[in-house]
C-alpha positions, -999 to +999 in steps of 0.1 A: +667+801-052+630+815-043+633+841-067+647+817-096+621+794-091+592+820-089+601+834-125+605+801-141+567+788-128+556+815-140+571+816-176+557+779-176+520+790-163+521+817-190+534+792-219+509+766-207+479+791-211+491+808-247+495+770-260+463+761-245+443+790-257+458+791-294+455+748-293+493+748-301+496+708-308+524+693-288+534+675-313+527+683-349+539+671-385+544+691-417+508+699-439+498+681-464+475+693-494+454+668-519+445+694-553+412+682-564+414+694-603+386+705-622+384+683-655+360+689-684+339+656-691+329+628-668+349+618-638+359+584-639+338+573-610+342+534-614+378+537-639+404+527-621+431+530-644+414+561-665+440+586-682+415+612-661+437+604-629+469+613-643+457+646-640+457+648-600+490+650-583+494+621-559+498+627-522+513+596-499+496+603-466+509+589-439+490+567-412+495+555-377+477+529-352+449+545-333+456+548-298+435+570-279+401+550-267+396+510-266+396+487-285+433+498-304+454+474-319+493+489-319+503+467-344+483+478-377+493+472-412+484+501-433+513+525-428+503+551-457+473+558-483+483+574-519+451+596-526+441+617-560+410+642-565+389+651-593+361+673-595+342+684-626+327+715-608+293+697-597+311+662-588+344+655-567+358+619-567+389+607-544+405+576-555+427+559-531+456+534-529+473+513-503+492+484-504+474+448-487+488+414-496+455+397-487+422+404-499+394+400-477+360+408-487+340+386-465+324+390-431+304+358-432+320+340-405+327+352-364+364+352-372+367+370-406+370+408-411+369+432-440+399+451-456+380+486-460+389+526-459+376+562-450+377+591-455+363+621-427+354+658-435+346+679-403+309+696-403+318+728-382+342+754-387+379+744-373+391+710-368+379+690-346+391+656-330+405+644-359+393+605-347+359+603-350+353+643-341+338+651-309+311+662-290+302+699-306+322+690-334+307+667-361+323+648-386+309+635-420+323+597-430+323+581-458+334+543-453+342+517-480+340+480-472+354+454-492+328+430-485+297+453-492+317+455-529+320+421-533+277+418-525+273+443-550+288+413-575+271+388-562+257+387-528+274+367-502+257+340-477+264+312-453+261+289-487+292+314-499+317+299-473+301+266-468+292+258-505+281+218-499+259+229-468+219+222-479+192+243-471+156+226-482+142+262-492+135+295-486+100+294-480+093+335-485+118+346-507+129+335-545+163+320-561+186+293-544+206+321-527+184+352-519+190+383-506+169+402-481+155+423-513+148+391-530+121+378-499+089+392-508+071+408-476+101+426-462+082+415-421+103+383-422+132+403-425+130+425-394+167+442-403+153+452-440+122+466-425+135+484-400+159+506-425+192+484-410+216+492-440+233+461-435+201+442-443+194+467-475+201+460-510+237+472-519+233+504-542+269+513-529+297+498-513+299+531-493+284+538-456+278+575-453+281+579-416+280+611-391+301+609-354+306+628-330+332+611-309+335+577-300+306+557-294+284+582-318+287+565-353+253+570-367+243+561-406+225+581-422+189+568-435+188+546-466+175+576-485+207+598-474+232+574-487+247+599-516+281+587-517+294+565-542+324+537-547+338+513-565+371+494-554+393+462-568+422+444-553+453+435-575+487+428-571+488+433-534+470+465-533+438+479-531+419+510-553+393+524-544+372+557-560+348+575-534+323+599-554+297+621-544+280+657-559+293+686-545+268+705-528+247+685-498+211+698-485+217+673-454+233+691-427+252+659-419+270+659-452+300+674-462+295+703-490+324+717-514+330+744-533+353+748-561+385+772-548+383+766-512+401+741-490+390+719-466+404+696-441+402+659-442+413+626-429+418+592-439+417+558-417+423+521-433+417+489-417+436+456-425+411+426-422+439+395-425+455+419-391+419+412-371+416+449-376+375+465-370+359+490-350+388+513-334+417+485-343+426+508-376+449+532-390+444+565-390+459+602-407+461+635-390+440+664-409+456+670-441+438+700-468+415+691-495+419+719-522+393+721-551+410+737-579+392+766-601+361+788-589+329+785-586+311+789-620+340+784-640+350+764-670+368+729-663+403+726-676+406+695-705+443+695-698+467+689-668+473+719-646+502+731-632+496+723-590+481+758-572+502+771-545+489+761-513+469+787-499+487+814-478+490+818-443+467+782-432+454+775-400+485+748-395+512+771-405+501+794-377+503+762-355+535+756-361+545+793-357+531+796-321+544+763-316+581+773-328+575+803-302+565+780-274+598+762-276+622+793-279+603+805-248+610+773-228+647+777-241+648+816-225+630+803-193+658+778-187+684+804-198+666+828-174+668+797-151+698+790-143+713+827-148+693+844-117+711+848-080+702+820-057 
């Protein structure tokens, strides 16, 4: 029995330090590549339903409660995210879907909470934590609110929700409804001077964040804010487009060039759910793949779908992974065949 038992613990010692050392997943699902195509022409940046998009194949990526740090709600709504790519060889633009039967764009009250969606690209080689990244491992965010869209239409204030309350004026700022743009020393809005996006005029209903983990979320300066989005609800669903140039000079941004891939993920919240903060949905890393080369000439008609590139990072995952399990299968074999 001694000498069956000293073979199988170590069989398990030596699984337990290849798996560790080649970050074998325990558990893992099959990849998923979004093809960015290169179009000639504008990308429909705020055209939802332009003949641009038809272009793109669609990829349903699927999405799961988060539920590795506090606060987590087990019970989220958004279950997958249908995403397409352009790029026009200086721009990309992502345009997601997911289904919602409520639309909630308003954060005015304590007890309401925005529908909104993200997307993550990692800053550093590999893939980190695919939740918010982690420490050593950067991630570049870019996160659409509903209720940031809806102040870009018309800006949204107590009087919003409460239209018959009265208010005898505004003593430093101008119009029946201002905005903190609309006051005219910015000093008697502390949040507006200070840089507080959330107090700044709405030039997009995107938040270009970087993390580093939980706890780390960070938004960029007001002047670092590059990406841009537009997004409408109909019909029980939402749409949103996410756009930004390729190339970034901020470290903290995400750069692309055209024939690579890179990983990313996605994360959706359901505001009629109470979902905010860590209460959301989230993706495992999936590939980004930006059709064409650098320098070439955009395509004005659909292309055929590249192959996915050979040999990925994941497929050798799931290799060492497939070779894990067949060596836990000979260690029990070896198990229970040795003398006592």
């Amino acid at each position: 029995m001694r000498k069956r038992r000293w073979h199988f613990w170590i069989l398990v010692a030596l699984m337990a330090a290849l798996m560790t050392l080649f970050k074998v997943p325990m558990a893992s699902s099959q990849g998923t590549t979004l093809v960015a195509v290169q179009v000639a022409g504008d990308l429909p940046i705020e055209d939802l339903d332009s003949p641009a998009w038809q272009q793109a194949t669609a990829v349903e990526v699927p999405l799961s409660a988060q539920t590795v740090t506090k606060p987590m709600n087990l019970e989220t709504r958004v279950k997958s995210v249908t995403a397409r790519a352009l790029h026009d060889g200086s721009r990309l633009a992502v345009l997601i879907e997911w289904l919602d039967d409520t639309r909630n764009d308003q954060t005015i009250r304590v007890q309401d909470f925005r529908d909104s969606v993200a997307l993550q690209f990692p800053l550093v080689d590999g893939q980190p934590f695919f939740c918010m990244g982690m420490q050593g491992g950067n991630v570049d965010i870019w996160h659409w609110k509903a209720d940031w869209q809806a102040d870009i239409a018309a800006w949204q204030d107590m009087e919003t929700v409460y239209p018959d309350m009265d208010v005898d004026q505004y003593p430093f700022a101008s119009g029946e409804l201002p905005a903190p743009s609309d006051y005219q020393d910015v000093n008697y809005v502390p949040a507006l001077a200070s840089g507080n996006l959330f107090a700044s005029p709405r030039l997009s209903p995107v938040e270009d964040i970087v993390a580093g983990g939980f706890g780390s979320l960070t938004a960029e300066s007001v002047e670092g804010q590059s990406v841009q989005g537009y997004g409408e609800w109909a019909d029980g669903k939402w749409r949103v487009i996410f756009s930004r140039d390729l190339t970034a000079n901020d470290p903290d941004d995400a750069s692309f060039t055209a024939g690579k891939v890179y990983s990313m993920a996605f994360a959706a919240w359901d505001g009629a759910n109470g979902e905010r903060n860590g209460e959301k949905s989230t993706s495992q890393w999936v590939s980004l793949q930006l059709q064409g080369s650098a320098g070439a000439p955009a395509a004005s008609v659909q292309a055929e779908r590249p192959a996915a590139p050979g040999f990925p990072v994941q497929t050798i995952s799931y290799i060492l992974y497939g070779a894990a399990l067949l060596l836990i299968i000979i260690g029990a074999i070896i198990y229970f065949r040795l003398p006592e």
